[in-house]
Structure formats: structure tokens, C-alpha cells
NUBARO-610741 format. One record per residue (C-alpha): x negated, y, z negated; residue in three letters. Coordinates in nm, 2 decimals, always signed. Layout:
BEGIN
<r X="X" Y="Y" Z="Z" res="ala"/>
...
This chain:
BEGIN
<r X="-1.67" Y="+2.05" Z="+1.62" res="unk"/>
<r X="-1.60" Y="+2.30" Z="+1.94" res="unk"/>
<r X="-1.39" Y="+2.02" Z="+2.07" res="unk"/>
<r X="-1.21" Y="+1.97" Z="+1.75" res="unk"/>
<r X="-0.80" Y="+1.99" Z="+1.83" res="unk"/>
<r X="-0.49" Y="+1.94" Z="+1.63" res="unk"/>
<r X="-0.50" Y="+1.56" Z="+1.73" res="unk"/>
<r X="-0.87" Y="+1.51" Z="+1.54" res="unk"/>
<r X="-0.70" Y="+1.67" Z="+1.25" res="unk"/>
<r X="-0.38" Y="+1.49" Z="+1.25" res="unk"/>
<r X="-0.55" Y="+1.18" Z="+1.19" res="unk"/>
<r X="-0.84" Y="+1.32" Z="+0.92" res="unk"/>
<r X="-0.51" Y="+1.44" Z="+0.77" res="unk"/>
<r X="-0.38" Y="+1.06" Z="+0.78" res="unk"/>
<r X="-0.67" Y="+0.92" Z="+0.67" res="unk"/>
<r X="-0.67" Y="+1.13" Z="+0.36" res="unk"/>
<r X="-0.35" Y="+1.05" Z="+0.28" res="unk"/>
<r X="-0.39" Y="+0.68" Z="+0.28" res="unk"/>
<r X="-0.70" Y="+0.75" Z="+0.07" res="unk"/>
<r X="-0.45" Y="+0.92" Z="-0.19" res="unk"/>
<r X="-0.16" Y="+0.65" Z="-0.17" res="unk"/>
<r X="-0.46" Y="+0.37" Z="-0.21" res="unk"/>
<r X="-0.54" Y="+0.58" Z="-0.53" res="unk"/>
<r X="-0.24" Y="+0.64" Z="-0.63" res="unk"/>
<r X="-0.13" Y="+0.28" Z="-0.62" res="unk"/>
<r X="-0.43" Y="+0.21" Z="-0.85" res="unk"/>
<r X="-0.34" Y="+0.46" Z="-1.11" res="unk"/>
<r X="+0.02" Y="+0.27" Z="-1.11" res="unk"/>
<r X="-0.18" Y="-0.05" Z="-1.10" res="unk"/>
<r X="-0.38" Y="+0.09" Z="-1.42" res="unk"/>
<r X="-0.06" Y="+0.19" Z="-1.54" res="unk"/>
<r X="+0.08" Y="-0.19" Z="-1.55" res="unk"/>
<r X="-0.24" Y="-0.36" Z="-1.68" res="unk"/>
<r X="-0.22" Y="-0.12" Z="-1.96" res="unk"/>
<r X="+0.12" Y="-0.30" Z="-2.11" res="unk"/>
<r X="+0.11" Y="-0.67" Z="-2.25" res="unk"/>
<r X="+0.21" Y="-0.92" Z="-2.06" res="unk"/>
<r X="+0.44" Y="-1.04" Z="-2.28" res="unk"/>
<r X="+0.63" Y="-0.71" Z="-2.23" res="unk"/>
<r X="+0.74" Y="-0.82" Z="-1.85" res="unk"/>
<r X="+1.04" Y="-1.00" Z="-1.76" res="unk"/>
<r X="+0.81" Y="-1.28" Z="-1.69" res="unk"/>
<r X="+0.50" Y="-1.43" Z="-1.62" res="unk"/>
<r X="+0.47" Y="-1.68" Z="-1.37" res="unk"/>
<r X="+0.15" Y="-1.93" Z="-1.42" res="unk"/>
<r X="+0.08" Y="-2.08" Z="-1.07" res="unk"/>
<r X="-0.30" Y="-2.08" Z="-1.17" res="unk"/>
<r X="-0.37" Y="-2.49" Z="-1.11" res="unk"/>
<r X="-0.12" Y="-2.46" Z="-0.79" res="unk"/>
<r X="-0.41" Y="-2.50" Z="-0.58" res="unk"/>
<r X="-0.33" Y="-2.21" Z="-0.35" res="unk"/>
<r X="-0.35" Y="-1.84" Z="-0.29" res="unk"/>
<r X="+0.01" Y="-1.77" Z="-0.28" res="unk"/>
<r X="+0.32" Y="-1.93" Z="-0.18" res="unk"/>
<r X="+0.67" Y="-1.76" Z="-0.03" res="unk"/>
<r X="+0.85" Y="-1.99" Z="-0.25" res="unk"/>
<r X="+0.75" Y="-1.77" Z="-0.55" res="unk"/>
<r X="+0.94" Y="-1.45" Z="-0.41" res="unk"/>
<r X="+1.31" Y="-1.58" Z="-0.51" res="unk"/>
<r X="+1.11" Y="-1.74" Z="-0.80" res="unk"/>
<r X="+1.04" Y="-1.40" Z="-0.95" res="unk"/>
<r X="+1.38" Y="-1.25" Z="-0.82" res="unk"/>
<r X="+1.54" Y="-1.52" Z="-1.04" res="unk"/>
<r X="+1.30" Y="-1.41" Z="-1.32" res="unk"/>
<r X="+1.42" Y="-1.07" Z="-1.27" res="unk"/>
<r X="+1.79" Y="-1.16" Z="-1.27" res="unk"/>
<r X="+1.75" Y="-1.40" Z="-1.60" res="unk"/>
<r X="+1.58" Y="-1.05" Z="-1.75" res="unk"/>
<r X="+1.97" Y="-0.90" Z="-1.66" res="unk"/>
<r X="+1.85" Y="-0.68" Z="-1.38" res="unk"/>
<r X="+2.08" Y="-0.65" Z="-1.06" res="unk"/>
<r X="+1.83" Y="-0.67" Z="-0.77" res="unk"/>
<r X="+1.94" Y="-0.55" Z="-0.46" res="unk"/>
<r X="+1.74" Y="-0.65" Z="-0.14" res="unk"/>
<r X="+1.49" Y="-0.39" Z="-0.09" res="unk"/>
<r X="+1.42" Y="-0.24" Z="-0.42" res="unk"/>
<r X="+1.18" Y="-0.47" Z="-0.52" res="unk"/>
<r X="+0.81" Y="-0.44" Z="-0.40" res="unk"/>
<r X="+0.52" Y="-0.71" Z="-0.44" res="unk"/>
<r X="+0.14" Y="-0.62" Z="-0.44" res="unk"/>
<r X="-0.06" Y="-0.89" Z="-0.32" res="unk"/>
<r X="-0.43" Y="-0.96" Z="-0.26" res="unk"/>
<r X="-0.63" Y="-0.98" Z="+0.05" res="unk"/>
<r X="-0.62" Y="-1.35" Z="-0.02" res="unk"/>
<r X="-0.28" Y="-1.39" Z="-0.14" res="unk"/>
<r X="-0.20" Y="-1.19" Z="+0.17" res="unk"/>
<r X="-0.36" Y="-1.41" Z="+0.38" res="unk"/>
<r X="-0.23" Y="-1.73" Z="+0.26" res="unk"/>
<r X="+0.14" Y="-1.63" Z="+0.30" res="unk"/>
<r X="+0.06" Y="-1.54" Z="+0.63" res="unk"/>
<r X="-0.07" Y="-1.90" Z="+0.67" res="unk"/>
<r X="+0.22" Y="-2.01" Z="+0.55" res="unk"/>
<r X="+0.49" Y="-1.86" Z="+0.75" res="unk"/>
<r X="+0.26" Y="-1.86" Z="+1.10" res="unk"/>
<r X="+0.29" Y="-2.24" Z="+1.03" res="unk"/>
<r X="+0.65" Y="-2.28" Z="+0.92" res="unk"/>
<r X="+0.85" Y="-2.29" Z="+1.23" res="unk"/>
<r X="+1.19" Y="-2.20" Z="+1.03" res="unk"/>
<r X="+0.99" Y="-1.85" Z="+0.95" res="unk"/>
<r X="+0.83" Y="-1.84" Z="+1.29" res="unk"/>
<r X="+1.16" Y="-1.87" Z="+1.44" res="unk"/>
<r X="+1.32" Y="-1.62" Z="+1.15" res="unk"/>
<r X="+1.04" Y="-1.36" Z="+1.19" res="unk"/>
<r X="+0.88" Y="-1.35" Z="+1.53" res="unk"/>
<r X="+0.67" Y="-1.04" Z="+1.42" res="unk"/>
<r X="+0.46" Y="-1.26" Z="+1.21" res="unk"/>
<r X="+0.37" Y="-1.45" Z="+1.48" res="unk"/>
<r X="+0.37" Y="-1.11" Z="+1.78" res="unk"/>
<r X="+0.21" Y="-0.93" Z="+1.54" res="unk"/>
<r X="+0.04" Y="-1.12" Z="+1.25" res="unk"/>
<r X="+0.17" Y="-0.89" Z="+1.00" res="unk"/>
<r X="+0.44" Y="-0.90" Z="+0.74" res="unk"/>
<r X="+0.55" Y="-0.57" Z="+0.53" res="unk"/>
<r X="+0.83" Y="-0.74" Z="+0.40" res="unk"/>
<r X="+0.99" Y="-1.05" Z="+0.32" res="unk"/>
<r X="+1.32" Y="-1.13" Z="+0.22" res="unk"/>
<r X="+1.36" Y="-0.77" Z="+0.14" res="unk"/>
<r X="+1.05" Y="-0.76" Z="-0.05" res="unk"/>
<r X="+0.84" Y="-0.51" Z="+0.03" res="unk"/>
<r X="+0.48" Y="-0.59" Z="+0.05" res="unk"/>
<r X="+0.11" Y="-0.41" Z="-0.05" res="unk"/>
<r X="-0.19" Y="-0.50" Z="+0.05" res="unk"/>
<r X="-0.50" Y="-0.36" Z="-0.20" res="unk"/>
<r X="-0.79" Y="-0.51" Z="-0.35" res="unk"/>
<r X="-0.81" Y="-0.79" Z="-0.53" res="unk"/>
<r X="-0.95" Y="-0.61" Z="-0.84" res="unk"/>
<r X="-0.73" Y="-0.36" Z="-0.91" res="unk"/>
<r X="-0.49" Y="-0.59" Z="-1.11" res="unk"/>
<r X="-0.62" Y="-0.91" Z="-1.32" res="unk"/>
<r X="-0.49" Y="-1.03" Z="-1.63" res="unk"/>
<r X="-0.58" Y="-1.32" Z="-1.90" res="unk"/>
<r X="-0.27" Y="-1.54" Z="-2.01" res="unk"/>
<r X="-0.19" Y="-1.64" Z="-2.35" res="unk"/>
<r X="-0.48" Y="-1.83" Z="-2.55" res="unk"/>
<r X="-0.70" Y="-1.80" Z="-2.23" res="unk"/>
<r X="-1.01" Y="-1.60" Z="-2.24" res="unk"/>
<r X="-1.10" Y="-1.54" Z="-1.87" res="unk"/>
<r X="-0.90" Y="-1.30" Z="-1.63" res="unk"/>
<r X="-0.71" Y="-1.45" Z="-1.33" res="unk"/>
<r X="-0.59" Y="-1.23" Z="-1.03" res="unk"/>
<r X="-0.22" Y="-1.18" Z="-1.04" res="unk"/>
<r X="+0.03" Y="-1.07" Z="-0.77" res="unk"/>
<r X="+0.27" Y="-0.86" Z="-0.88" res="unk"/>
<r X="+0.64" Y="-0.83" Z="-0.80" res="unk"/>
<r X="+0.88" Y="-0.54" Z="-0.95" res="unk"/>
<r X="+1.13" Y="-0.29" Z="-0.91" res="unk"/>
<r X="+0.88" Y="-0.01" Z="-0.94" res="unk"/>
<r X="+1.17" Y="+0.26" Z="-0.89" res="unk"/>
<r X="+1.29" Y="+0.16" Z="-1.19" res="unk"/>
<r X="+1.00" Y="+0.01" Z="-1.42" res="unk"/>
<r X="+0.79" Y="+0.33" Z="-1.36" res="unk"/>
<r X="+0.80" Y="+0.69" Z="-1.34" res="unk"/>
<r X="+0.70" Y="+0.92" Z="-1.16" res="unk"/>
<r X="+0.58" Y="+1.25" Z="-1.28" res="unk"/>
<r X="+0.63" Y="+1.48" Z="-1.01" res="unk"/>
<r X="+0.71" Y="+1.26" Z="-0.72" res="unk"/>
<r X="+0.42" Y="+1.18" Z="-0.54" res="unk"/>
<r X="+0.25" Y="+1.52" Z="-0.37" res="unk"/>
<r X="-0.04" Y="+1.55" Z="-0.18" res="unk"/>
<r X="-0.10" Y="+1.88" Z="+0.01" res="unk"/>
<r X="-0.39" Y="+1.86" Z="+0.24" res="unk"/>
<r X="-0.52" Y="+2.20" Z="+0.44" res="unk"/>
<r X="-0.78" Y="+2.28" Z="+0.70" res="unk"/>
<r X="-0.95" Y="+2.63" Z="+0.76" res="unk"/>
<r X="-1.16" Y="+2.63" Z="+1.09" res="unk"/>
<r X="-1.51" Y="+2.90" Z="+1.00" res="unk"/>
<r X="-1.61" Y="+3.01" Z="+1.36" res="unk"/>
<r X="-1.85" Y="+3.17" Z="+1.27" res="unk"/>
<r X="-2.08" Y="+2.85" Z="+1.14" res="unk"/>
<r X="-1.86" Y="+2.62" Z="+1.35" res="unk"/>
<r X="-1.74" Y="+2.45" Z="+1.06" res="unk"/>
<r X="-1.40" Y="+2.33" Z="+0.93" res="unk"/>
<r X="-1.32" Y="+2.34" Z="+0.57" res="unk"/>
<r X="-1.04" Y="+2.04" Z="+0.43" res="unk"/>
<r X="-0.95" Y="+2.11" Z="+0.10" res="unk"/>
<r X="-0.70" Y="+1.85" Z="-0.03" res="unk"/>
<r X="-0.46" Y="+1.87" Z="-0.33" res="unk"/>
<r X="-0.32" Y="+1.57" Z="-0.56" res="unk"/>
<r X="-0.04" Y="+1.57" Z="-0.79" res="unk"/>
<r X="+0.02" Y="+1.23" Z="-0.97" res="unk"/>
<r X="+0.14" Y="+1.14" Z="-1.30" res="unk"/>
<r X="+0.25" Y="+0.79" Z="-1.38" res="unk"/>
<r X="+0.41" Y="+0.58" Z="-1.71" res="unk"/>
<r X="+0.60" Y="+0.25" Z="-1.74" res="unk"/>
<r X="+0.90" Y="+0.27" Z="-1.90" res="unk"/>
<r X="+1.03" Y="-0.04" Z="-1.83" res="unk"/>
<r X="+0.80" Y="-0.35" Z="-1.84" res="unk"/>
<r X="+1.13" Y="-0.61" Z="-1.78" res="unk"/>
<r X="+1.18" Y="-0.46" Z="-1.42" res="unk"/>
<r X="+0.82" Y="-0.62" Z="-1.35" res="unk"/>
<r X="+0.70" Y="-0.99" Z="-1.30" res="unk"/>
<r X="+0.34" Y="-1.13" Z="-1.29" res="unk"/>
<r X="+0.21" Y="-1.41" Z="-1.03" res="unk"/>
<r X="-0.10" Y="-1.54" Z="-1.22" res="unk"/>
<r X="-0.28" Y="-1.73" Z="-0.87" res="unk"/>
<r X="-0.55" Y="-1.90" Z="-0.79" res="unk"/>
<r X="-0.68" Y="-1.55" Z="-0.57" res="unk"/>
């Protein structure tokens, strides 16, 4: 702890605020479950596809989203995938040279955060599952919306972290603050991916 410097508690401080947006996202997450399906602009049944996930269903559910009258505009619309969804569009476009050859930093850096303006998260598999009409069991489902628009935020999102150092038991103190309060006000900005995941 002596050797404890600004650096050390920069990334604590990071750390915790992933920890928060990981949360937070849930809470959204939560949010979204909470609405029927039938409420969404549409649900997109790739269950007996065979595979994880597919980047052909990204203009799929921007098509679904235009049908529903909403004017998409490249980079408004975000898509939370699962580790295994994840994984399997990485497949994908490591394997298609077109991609490889359009985006280089999949293959330089094996990641993608966004795809044809999409923007993507990663979380578990868990947080979002849904059953589809006349179907008892839960599948995993990707999700793809406009989240500016299908949700609310209520205030934005605020996280205030703060660190007191005690010298006199060599301790430090972190006390963390979260301010989040979410609703869905409009389910047709928001497409389900019922996969295989």
C-alpha cells in the first residue's frame, strides 16, 4: 500500500467503472426482457440455423427496423452479443477474405467493436434469453436496437468513484457511487436474434 501511486488508482478506478457499465447494461438487459416479444419491431428466429451467429443478420435486422418506419442512421444502432455469438462472427469474418481485406483489424487485432456501423457488446450469455411463441424453453438471443431511442435513461449514466488514503493504518478507503435508472419506451426501436448460442 506504501507504494500505492495515482497510476494503481487510475486503473482500480477503471476497473470499477467497467464493473458498473457491466451492471448497468444488465439492468438495461433486465429492462428489455421485461417487455413481450411481440412488442419489438421484430423477432428474428435463426434457432435451427445451425450456428452461433451470422453477419448476414445485421442488415437483416436493419431492414426489420426500417419496415417498423424507423430511419436508421449508421451508428445509432448497437447489438449485444454472446461470448459465443461473438466468437462465431469473428469466425466468420477472419475467414471471409472480402472482410479480411475490408477490416484488417479483425485480422491485426482479433477484435471487432463495430460492424457496418453497428456497435457491438460483449456480456454473458445469460443476461438476455427469451422463449418464442408456442415454445416452452428459452433460447439465447442477440439483440440489436437503437437503444438511444428505445430506452431511457434516468439521469444519464453517473458513476462517481473516490479514494481517501488513512495513513495512519496504511489503508485506502474507495467509496464508489451509482446512479442509474432505466425504462423502455419504445419496444419497435429493438430487434431480437433468437440463435443457436
Amino acid at each position: 500500500m506504501e507504494q500505492m501511486d495515482s497510476n494503481v488508482l487510475d486503473q482500480i478506478n477503471q476497473a470499477f467503472a467497467r464493473a458498473a457499465i457491466r451492471a448497468e447494461d444488465q439492468r438495461i438487459l433486465n429492462a428489455i426482457h421485461a417487455k413481450p416479444a411481440t412488442s419489438f419491431a421484430a423477432v428474428l428466429n435463426h434457432a435451427d440455423v445451425g450456428t452461433d451467429f451470422e453477419a448476414a443478420w445485421f442488415p437483416e435486422a436493419i431492414e426489420k427496423l426500417m419496415s417498423a418506419g424507423k430511419d436508421i442512421s449508421p451508428g445509432e444502432c448497437v447489438a449485444y452479443l454472446s461470448p459465443s455469438m461473438y466468437g462465431a462472427l469473428l469466425k466468420e469474418l477472419g475467414a471471409s477474405t472480402p472482410a479480411a481485406f475490408a477490416r484488417p483489424d479483425v485480422m491485426k487485432t482479433g477484435r471487432v467493436t463495430e460492424y457496418m456501423g453497428v456497435h457491438i457488446i460483449v456480456g454473458p450469455k445469460a443476461w438476455f434469453q427469451d422463449a418464442l411463441d408456442g415454445e416452452a424453453t428459452s433460447r439465447y438471443c442477440a439483440l440489436f436496437a437503437r437503444m438511444k431511442r428505445a430506452a431511457v435513461f434516468a439521469p444519464k449514466r453517473d458513476m462517481r468513484i473516490e479514494t481517501e488514503k488513512d495513513t495512519t493504518e496504511r489503508d485506502y478507503k474507495i467509496t464508489g457511487s451509482h446512479t442509474l435508472a432505466v425504462s423502455v419506451v419504445d419496444p419497435k426501436e429493438i430487434v431480437e436474434i433468437v440463435t443457436t448460442a
